[in-house]
C-alpha positions in Angstrom: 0.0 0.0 0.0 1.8 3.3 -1.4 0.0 5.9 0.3 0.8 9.7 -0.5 1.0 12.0 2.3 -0.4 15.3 2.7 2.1 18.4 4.2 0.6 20.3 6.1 1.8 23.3 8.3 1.8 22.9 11.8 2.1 25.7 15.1 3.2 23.9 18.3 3.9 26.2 21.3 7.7 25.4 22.8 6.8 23.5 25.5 4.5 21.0 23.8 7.2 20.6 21.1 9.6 19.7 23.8 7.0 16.9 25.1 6.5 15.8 22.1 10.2 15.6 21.1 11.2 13.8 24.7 8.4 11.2 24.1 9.2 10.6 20.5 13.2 9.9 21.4 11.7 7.5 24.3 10.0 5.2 21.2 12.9 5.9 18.7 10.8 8.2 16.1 11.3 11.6 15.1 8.8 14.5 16.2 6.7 13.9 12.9 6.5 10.2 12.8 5.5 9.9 16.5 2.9 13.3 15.7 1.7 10.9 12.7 1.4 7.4 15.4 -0.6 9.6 17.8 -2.9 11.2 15.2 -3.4 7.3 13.7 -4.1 6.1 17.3 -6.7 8.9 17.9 -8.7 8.7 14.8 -8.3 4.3 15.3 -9.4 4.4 18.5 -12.4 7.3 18.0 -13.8 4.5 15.4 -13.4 2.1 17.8 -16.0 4.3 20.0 -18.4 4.7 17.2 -18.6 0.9 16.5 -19.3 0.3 20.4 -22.1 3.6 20.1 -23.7 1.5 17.4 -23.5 -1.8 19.2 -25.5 -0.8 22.4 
């Protein structure tokens, strides 16, 4: 699966990049593949929610 990627632009305030550059070096990803893993985590586990809405 050859997916294309979209750039976009992106503000982050000091501090959060800092969090977000100390977490990624923990798992061994740079700032924008572990920004990339969190978004795909959020928007996995939000459909996750939805299917378990449906369910009930």
């Amino acid at each position: 699966m050859d997916e294309k990627k979209k750039q976009i632009p992106l503000r982050l305030s000091d501090s959060l990049w800092k969090e977000l550059a100390a977490w990624a070096e923990d798992e061994f990803r740079s700032v924008n593949g572990q920004i990339e893993f969190l978004l795909t985590e959020a928007v996995r586990q939000r459909k996750k929610g939805k299917k378990k809405a449906e369910g009930e």
